[in-house]
Backbone as a printed PyTorch tensor [residue, N CA C, xyz], in Angstrom:
tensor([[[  0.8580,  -1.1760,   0.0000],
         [  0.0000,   0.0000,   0.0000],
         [  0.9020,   1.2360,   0.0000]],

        [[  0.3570,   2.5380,  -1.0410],
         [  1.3890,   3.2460,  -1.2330],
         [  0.9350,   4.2840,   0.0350]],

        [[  1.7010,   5.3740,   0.1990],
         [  0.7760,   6.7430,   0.7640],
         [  1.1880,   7.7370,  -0.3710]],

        [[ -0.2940,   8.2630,  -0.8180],
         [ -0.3480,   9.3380,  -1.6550],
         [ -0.8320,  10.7470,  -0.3580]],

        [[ -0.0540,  12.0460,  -0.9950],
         [ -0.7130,  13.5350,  -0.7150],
         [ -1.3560,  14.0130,  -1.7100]],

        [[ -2.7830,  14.5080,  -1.6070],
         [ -3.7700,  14.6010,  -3.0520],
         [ -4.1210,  16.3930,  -2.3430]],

        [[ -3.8230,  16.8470,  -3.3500],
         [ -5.2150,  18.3790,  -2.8710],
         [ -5.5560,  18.8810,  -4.2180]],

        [[ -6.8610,  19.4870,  -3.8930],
         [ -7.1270,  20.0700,  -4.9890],
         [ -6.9020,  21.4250,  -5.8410]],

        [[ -7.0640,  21.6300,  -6.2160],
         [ -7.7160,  21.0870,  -7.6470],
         [ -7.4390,  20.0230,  -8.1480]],

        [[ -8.1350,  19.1380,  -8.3880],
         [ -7.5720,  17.4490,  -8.8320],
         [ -7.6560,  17.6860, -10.3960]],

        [[ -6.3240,  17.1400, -10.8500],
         [ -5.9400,  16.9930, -12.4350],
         [ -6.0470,  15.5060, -13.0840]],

        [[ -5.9230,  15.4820, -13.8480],
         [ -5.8360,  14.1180, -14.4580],
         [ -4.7600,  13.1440, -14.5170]],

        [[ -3.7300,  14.5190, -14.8690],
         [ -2.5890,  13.7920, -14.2150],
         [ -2.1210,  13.5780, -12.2840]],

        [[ -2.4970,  13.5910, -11.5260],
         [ -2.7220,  13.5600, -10.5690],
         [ -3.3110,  12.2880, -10.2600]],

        [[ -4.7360,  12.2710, -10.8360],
         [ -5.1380,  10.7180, -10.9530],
         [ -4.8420,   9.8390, -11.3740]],

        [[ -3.8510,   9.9460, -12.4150],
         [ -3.5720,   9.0220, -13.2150],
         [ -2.1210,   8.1980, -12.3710]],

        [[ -1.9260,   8.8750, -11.3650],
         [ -1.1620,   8.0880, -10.5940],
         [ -1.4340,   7.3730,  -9.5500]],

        [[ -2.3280,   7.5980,  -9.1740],
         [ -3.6780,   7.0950,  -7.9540],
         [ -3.4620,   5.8680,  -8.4340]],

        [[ -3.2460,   4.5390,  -7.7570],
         [ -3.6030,   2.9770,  -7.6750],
         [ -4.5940,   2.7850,  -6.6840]],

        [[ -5.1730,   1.5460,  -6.9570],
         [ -6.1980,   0.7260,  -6.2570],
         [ -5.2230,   0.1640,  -4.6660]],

        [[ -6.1290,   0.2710,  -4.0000],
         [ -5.3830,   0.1810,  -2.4130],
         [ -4.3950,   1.3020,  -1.8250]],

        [[ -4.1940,   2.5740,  -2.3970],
         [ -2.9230,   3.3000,  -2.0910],
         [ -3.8110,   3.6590,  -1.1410]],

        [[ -3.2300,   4.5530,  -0.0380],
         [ -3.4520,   5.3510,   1.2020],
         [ -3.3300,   6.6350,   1.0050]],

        [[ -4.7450,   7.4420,   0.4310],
         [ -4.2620,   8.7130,   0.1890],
         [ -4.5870,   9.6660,   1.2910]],

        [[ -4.2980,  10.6020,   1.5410],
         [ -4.3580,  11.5280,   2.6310],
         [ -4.6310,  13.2620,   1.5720]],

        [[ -5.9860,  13.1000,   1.9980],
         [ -6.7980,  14.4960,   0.9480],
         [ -6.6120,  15.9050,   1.2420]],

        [[ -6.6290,  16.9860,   0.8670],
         [ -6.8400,  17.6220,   1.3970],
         [ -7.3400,  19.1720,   0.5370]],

        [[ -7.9340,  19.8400,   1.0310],
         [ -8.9190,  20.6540,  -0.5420],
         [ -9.6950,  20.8190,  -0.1920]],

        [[-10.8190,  21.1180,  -1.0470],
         [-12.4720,  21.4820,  -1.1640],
         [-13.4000,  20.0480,  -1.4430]],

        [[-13.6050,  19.5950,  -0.5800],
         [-14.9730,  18.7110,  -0.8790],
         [-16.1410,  19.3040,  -0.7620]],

        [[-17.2360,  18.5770,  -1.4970],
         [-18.6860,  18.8670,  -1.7390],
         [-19.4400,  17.9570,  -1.0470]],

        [[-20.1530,  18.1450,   0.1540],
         [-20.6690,  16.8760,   0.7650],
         [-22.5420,  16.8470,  -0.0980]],

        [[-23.0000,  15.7360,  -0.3370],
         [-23.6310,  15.6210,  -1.3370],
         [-24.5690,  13.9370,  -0.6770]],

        [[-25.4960,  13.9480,  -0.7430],
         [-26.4830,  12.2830,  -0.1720],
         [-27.3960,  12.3130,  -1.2960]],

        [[-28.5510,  11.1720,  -1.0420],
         [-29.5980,  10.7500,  -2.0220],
         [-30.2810,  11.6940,  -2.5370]],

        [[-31.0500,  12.7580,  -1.3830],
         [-31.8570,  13.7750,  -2.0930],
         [-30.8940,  15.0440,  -2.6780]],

        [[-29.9120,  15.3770,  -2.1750],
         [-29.3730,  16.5490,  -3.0710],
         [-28.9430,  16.2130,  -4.5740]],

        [[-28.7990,  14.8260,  -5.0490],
         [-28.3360,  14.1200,  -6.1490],
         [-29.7820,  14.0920,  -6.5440]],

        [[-30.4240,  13.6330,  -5.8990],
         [-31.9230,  13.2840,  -6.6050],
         [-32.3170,  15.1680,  -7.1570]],

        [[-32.2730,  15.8990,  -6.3860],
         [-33.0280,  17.3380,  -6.9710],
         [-31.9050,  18.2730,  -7.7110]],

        [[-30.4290,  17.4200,  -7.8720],
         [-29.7410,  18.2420,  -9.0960],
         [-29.9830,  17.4680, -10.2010]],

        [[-30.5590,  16.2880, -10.1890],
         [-30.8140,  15.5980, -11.4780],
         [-32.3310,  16.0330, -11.7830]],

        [[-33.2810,  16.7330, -10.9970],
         [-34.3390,  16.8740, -11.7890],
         [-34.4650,  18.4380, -11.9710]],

        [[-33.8050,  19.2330, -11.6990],
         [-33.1370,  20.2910, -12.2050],
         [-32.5950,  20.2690, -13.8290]],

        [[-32.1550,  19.4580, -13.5400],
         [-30.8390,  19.0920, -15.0870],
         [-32.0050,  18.7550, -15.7350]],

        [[-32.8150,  17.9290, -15.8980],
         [-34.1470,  17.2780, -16.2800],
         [-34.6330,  18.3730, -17.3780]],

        [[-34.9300,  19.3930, -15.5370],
         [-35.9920,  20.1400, -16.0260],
         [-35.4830,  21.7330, -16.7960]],

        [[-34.1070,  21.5060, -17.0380],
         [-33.6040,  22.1150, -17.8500],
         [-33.1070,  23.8400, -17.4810]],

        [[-33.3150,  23.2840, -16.3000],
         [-32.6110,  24.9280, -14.7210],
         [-31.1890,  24.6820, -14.9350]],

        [[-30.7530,  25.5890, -14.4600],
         [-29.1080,  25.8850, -14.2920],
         [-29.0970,  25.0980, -13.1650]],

        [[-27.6970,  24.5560, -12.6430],
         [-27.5320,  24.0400, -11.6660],
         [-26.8780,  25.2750, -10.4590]],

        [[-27.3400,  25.0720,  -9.4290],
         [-26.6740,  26.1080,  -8.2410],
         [-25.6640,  25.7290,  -7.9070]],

        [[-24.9610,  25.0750,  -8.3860],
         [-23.5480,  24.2940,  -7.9050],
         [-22.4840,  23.6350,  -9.3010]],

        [[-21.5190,  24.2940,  -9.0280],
         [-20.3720,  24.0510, -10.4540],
         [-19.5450,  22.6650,  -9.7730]],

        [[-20.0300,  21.4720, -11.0170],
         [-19.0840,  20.1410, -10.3820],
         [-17.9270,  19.8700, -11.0530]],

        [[-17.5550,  20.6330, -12.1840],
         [-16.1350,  20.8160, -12.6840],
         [-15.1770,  20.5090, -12.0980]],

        [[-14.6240,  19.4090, -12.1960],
         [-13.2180,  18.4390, -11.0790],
         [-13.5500,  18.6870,  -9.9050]],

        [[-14.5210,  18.6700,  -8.9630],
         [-15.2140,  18.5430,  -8.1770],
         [-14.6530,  17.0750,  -7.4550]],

        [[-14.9930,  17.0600,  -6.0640],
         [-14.8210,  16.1350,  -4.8110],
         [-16.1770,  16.0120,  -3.8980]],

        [[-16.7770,  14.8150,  -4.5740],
         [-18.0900,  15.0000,  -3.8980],
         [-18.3980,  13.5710,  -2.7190]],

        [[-18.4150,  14.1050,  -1.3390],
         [-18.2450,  13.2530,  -0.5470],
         [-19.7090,  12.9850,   0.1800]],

        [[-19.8860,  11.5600,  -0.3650],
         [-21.1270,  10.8140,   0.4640],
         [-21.0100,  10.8740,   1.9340]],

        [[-22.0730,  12.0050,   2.3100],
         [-21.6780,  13.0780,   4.0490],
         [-22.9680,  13.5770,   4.0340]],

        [[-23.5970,  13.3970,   5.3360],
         [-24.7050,  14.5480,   5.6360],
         [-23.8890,  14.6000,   7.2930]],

        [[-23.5500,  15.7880,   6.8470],
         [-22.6410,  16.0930,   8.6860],
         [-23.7580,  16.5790,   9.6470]],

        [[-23.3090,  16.8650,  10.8360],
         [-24.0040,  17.0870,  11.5780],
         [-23.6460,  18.2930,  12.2360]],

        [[-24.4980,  19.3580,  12.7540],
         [-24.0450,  20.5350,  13.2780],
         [-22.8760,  20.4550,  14.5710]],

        [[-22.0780,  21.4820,  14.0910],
         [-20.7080,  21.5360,  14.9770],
         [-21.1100,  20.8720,  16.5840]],

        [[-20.0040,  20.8910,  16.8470],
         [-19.9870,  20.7710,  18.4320],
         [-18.9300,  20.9220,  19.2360]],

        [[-19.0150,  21.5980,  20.6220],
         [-18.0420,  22.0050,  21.0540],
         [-17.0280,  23.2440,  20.5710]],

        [[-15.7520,  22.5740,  20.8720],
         [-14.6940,  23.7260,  19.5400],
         [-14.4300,  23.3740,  17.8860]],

        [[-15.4210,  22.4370,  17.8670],
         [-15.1530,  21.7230,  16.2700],
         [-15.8140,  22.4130,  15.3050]],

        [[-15.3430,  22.6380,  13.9200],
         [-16.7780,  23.4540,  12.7990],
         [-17.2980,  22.7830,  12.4950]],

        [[-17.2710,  20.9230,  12.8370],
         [-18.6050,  20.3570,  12.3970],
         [-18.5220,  19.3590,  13.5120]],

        [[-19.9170,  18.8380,  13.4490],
         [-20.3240,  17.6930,  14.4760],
         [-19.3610,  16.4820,  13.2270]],

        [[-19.9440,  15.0740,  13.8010],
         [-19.8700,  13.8580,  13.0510],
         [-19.6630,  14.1090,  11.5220]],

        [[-19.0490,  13.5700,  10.4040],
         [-19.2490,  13.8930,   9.1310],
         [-18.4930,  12.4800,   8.7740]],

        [[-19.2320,  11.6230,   8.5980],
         [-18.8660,  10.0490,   8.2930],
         [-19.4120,   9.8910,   6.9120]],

        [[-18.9270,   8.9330,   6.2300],
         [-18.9410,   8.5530,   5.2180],
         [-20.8320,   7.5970,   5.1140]],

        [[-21.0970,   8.0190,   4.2300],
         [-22.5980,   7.3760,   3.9290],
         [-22.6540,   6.3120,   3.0600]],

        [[-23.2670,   4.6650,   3.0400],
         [-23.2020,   3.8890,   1.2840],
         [-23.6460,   4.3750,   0.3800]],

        [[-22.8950,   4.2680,  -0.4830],
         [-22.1710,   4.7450,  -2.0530],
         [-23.1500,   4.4710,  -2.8520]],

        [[-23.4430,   3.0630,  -2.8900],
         [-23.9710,   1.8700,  -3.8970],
         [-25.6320,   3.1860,  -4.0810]],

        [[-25.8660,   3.6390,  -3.1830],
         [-27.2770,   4.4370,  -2.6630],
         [-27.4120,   5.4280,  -4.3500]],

        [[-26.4690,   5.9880,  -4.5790],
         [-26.0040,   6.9480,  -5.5620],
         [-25.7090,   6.5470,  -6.8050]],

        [[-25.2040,   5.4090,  -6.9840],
         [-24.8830,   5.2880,  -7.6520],
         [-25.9760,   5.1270,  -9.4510]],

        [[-26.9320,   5.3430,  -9.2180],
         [-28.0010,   5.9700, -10.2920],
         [-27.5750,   7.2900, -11.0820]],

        [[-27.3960,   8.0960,  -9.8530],
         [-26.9780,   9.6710, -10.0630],
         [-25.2700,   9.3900, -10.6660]],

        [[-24.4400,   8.4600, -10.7930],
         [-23.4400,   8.6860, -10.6530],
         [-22.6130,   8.9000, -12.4110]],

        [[-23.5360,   8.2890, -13.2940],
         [-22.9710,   8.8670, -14.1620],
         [-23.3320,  10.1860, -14.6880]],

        [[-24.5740,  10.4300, -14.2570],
         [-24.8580,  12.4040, -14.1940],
         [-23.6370,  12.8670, -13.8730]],

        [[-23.1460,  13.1670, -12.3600],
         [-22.2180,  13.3790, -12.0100],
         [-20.5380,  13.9040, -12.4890]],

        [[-20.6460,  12.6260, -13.2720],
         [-19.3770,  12.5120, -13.5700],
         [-19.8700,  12.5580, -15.3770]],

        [[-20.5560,  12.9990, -15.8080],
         [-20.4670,  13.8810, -16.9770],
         [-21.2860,  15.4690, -16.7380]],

        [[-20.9170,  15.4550, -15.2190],
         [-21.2950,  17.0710, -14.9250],
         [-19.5440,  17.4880, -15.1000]],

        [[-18.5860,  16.9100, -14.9370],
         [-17.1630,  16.8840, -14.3280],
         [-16.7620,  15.9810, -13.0500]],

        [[-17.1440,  15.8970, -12.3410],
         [-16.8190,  15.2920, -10.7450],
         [-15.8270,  14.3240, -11.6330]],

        [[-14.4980,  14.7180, -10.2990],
         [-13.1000,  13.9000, -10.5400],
         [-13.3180,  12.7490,  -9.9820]],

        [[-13.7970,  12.9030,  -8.5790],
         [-13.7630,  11.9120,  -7.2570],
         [-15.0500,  11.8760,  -6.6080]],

        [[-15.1660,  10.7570,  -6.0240],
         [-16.0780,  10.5730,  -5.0050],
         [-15.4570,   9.4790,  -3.8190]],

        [[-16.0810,  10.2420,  -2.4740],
         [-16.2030,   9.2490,  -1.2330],
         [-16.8120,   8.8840,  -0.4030]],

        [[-16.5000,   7.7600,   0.0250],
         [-18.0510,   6.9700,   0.4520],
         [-17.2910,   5.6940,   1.2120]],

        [[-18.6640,   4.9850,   1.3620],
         [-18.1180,   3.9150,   1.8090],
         [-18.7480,   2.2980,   1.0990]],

        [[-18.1140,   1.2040,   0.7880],
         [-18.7350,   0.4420,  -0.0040],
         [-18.2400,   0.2350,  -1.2590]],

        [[-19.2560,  -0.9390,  -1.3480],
         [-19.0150,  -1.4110,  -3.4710],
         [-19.9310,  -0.2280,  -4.0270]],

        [[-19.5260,  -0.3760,  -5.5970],
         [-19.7410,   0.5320,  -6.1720],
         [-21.0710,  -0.5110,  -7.3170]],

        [[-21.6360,  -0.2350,  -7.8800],
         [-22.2690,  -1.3630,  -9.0820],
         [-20.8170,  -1.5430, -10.1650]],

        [[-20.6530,  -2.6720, -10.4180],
         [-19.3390,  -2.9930, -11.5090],
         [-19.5660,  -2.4940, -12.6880]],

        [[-20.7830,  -1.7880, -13.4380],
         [-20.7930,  -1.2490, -14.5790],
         [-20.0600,   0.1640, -14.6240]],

        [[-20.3830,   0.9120, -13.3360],
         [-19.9360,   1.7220, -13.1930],
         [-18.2430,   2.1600, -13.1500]],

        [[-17.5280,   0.8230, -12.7390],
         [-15.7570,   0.5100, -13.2280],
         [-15.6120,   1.4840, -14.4870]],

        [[-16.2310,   0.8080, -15.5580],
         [-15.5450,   1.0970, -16.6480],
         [-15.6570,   2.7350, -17.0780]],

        [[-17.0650,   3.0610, -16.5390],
         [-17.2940,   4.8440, -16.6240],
         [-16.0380,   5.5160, -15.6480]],

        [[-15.6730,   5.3190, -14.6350],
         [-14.8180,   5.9320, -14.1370],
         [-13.4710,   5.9080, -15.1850]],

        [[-13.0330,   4.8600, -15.4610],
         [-12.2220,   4.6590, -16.0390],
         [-12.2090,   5.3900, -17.3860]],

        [[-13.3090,   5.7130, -18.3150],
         [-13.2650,   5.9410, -19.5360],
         [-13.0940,   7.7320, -19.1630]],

        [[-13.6400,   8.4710, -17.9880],
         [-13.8910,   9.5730, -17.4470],
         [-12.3100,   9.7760, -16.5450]],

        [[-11.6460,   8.8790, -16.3650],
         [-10.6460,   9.0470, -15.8240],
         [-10.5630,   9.9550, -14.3290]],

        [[-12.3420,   9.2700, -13.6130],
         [-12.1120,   9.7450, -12.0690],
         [-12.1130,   8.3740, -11.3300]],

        [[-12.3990,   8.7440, -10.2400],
         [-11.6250,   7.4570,  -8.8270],
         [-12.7220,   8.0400,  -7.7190]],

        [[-12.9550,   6.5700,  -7.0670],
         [-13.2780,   6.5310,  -5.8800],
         [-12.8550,   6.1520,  -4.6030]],

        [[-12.8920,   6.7450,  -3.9560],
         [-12.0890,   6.3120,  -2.5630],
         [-12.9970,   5.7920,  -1.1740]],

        [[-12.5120,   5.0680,  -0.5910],
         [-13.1150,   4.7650,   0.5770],
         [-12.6630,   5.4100,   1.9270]],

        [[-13.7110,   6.0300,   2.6270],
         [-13.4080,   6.5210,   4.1710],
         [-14.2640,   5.5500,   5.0200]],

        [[-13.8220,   5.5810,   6.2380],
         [-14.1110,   4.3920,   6.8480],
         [-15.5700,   4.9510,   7.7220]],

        [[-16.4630,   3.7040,   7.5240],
         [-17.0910,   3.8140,   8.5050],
         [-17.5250,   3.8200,   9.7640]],

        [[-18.0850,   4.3590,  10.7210],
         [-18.3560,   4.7550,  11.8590],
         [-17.2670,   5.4240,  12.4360]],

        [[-16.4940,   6.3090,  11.3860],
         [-15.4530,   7.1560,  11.9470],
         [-15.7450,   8.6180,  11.7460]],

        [[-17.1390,   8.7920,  12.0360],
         [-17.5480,  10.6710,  11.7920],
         [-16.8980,  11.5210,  12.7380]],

        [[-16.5720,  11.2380,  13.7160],
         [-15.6680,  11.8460,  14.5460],
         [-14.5560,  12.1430,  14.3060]],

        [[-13.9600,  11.0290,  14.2020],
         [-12.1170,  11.1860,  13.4580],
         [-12.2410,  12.2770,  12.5190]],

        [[-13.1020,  11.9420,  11.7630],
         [-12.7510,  12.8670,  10.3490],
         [-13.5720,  14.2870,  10.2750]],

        [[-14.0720,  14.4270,  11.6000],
         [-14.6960,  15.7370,  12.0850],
         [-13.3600,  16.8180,  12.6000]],

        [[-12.2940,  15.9500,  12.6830],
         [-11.2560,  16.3440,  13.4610],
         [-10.3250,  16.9370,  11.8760]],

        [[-10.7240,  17.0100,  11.3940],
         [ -9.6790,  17.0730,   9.9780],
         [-10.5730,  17.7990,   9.3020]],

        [[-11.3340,  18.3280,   9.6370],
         [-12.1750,  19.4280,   8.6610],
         [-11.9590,  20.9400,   9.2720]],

        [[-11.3970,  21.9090,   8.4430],
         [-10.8930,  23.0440,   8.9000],
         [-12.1470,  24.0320,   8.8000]],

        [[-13.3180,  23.8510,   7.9910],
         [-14.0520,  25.1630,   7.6330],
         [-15.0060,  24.5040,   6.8260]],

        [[-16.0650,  24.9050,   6.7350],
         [-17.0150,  24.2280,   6.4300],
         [-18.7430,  25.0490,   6.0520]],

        [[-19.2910,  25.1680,   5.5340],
         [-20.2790,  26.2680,   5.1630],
         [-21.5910,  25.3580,   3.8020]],

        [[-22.9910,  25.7590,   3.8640],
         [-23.6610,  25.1960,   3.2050],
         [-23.6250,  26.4120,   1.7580]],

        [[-24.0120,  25.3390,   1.1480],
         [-23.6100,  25.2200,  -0.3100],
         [-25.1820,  26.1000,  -1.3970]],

        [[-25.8910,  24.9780,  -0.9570],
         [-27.2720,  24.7580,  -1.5290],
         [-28.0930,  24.0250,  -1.3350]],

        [[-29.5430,  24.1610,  -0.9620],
         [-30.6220,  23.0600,  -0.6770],
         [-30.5630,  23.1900,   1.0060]],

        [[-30.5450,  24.4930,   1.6750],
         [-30.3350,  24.5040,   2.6330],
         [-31.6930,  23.4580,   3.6770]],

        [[-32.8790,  23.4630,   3.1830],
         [-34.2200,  23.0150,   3.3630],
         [-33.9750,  21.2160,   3.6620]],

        [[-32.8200,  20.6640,   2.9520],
         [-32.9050,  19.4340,   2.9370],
         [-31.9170,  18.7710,   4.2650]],

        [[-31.7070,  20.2910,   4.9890],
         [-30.8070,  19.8370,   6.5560],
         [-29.4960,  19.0580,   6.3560]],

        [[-29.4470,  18.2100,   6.8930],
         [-28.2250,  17.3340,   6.7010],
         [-27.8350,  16.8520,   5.1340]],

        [[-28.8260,  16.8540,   4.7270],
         [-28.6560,  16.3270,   2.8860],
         [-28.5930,  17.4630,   2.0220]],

        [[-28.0310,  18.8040,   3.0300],
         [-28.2740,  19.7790,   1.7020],
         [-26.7510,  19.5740,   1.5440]],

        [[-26.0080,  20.6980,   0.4290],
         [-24.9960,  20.4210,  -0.3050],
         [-23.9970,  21.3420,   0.9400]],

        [[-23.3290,  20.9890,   1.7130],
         [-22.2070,  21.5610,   1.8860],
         [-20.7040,  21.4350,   1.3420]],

        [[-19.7360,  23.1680,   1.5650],
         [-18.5000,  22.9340,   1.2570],
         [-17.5220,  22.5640,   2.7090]],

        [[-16.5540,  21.5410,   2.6000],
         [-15.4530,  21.3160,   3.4740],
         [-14.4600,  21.3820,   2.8850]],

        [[-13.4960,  21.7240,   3.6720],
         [-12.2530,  22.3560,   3.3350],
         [-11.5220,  21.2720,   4.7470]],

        [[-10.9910,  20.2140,   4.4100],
         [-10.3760,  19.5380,   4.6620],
         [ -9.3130,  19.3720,   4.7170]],

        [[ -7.9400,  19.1010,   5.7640],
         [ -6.7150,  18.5010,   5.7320],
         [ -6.2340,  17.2490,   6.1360]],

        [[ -5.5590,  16.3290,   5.0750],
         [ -5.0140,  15.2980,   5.3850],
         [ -5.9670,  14.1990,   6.0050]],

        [[ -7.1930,  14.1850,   5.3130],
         [ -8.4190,  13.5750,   5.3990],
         [ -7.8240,  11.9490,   4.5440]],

        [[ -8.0380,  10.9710,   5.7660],
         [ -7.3140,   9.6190,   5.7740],
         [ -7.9310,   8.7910,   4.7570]],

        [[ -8.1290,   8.1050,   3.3700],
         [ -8.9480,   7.4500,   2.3970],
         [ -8.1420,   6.3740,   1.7260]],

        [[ -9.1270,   5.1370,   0.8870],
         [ -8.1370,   4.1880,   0.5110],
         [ -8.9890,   4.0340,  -1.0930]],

        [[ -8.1580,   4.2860,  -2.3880],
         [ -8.3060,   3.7380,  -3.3090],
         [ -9.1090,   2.5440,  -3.2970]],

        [[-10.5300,   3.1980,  -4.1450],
         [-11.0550,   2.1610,  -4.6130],
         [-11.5470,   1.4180,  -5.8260]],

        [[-11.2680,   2.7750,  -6.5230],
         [-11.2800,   2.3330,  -8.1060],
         [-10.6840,   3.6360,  -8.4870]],

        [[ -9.5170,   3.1180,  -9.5280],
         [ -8.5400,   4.2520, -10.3350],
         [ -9.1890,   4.7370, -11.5550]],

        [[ -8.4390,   5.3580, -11.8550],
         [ -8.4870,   6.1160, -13.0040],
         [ -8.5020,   4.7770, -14.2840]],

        [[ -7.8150,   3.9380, -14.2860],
         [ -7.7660,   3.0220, -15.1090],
         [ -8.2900,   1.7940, -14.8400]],

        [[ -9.3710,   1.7390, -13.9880],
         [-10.3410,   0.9130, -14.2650],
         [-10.6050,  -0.0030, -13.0750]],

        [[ -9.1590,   0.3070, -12.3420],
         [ -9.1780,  -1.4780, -11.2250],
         [ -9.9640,  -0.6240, -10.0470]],

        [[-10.0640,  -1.9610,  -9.1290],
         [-11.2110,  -1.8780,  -8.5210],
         [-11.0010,  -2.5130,  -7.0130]],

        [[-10.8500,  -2.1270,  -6.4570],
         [-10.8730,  -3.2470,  -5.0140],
         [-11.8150,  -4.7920,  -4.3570]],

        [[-12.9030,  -4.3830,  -4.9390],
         [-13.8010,  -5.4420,  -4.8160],
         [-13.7300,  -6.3260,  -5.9420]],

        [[-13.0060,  -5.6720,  -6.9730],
         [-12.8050,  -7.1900,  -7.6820],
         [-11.9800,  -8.3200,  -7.8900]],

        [[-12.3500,  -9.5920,  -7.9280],
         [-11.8240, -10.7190,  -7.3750],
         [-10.3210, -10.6780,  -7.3420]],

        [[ -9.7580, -10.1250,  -8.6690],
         [ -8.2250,  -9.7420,  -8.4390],
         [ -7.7860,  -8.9330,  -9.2120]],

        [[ -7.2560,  -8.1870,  -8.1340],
         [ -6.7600,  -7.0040,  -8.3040],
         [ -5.5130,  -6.5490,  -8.4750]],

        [[ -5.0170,  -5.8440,  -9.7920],
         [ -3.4350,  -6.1920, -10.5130],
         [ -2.6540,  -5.4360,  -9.0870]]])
């Protein structure tokens, strides 16, 4: 397992060095994003509205955080299943979106779109909203303020702990073997 340092703006070349299993450590602008904020930018797009949110090499992390606490700028902000999204996911990623994180398998059709799109998914671990509450520097809502925890917030993250789960070129962790 390698350790990668990733921040954004994420490039292609950037990804294109990303392997399956590396240990990357993030750090940048994520977009925290769940079922209904994906569900009402796709019927937006539908219905032929501008979108309130630019996903152009975008980092969109399966997260509905929870209001701060204590001295922290956010409560809990754990990783949500993936597989949930994955409908919305080639929208997405012919909106731009480089990356996504989450937790979980992905549907295997979806391999080869990442790959042909040349983005990656990563895994953050679950039941660790705390840990990774600890690594979020700043944090502010986005859009869809109405949908509470599922509206769109921005995080601004350092050295946010994740593991390759499908590259840029196609491989995959859940599959049976992996080069």
């Amino acid at each position: 397992m390698r350790k990668i340092y990733l921040e954004t703006p994420l490039t292609d070349e950037q990804l294109k060095n990303i392997r399956v299993k590396d240990l990357v450590y993030f750090s940048g602008e994520v977009l925290t994003m769940r079922d209904q904020a994906h569900k009402r930018l796709f019927q937006m797009y539908k219905a032929r509205k501008k979108l309130p949110v630019d996903l152009k090499n975008k980092v969109i992390y399966y997260c509905g955080p929870t209001p701060p606490s204590g001295k922290r700028v956010i409560g809990s902000c754990g990783p949500t299943t993936s597989e949930r999204m994955d409908e919305y996911t080639y929208f997405m990623i012919d909106r731009g979106v480089k990356a996504f994180i989450g937790k979980g398998e992905r549907r295997k059709d979806l391999v080869e779109y990442f790959r042909k799109h040349h983005a990656v998914y990563f895994l953050a671990v679950g039941g660790a909203g705390s840990y990774y509450a600890q690594r979020v520097l700043s944090q502010g809502p986005v859009c869809f303020k109405d949908l509470g925890p599922e509206a769109i917030y921005r995080l601004t993250v350092k050295d946010f702990p994740l593991v390759s789960a499908i590259d840029s070129q196609g491989r995959y962790v859940y599959a049976k073997k992996v080069d």
